[in-house]
C-alpha positions as CSV (number, residue, x, y, z in Angstrom):
1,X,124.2,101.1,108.2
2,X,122.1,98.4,107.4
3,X,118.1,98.2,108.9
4,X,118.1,102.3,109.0
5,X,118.3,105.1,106.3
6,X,121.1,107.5,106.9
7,X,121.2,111.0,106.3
8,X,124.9,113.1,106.5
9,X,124.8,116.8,107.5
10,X,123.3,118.8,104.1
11,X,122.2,115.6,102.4
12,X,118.8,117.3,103.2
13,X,118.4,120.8,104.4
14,X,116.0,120.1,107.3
15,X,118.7,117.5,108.7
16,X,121.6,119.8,109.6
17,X,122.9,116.4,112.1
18,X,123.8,113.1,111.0
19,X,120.0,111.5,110.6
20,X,118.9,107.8,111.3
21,X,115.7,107.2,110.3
22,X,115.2,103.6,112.0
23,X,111.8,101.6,110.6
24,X,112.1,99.4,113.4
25,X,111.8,102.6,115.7
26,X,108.6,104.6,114.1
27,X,105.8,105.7,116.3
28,X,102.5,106.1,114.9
29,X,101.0,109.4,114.8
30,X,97.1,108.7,113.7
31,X,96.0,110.3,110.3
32,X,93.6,112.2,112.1
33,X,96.0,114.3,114.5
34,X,97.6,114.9,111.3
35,X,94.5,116.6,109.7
36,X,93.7,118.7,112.4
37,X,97.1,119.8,112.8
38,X,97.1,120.8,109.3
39,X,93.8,122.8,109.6
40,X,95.0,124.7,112.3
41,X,98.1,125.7,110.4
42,X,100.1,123.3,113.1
43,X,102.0,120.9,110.5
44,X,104.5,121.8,108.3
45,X,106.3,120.3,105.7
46,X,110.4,121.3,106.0
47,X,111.6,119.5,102.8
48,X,110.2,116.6,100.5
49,X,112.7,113.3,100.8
50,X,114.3,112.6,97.2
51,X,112.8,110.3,95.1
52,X,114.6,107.6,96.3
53,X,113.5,107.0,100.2
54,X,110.8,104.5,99.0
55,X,113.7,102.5,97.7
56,X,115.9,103.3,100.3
57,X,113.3,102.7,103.1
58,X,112.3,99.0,101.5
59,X,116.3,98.1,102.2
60,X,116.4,99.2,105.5
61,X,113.0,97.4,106.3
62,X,114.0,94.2,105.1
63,X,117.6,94.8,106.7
64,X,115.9,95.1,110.1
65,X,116.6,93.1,112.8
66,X,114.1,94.0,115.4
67,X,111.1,94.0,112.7
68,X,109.1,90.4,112.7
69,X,108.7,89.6,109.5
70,X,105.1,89.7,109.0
71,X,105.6,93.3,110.5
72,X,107.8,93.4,107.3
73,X,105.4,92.5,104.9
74,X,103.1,95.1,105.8
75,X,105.4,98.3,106.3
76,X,106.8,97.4,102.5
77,X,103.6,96.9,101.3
78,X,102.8,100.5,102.7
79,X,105.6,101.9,102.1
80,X,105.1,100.9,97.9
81,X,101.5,102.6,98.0
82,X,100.6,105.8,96.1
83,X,100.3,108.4,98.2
């Protein structure tokens, strides 16, 4: 499915459903909700993606239809930082 990156059943164990994850169709969550839900034990982490999703997510980006391609620029270039 090009502009998404597709998960089947068991490909990872927190997606027990067929998974889309569509970069045209992310909401934001600010960095900040995500510390404070961490410090109040509110976050947690179900499974690490394999070490292929950068790769994976930089197709489905520049597959995109519904991304504007300055919008493009940006999510690969964030999406290629260290974390």
């Amino acid at each position: 499915m090009a502009g998404v990156v597709f998960y089947e059943p068991g490909d990872v164990h927190c997606f027990g459903v067929p998974t889309a994850v569509e970069p045209g169709n992310l909401f934001a969550i600010p960095h900040g909700d995500l510390i404070r839900y961490a410090r109040n034990n509110q976050l947690e982490i179900l499974e690490v993606l394999a070490d292929d999703i950068k790769e994976r997510m930089e197709t489905a980006i520049a597959a995109c239809t519904t991304i504007v391609p300055t919008r493009k620029r940006k999510l690969i270039a964030i999406n290629n930082e260290r974390i």
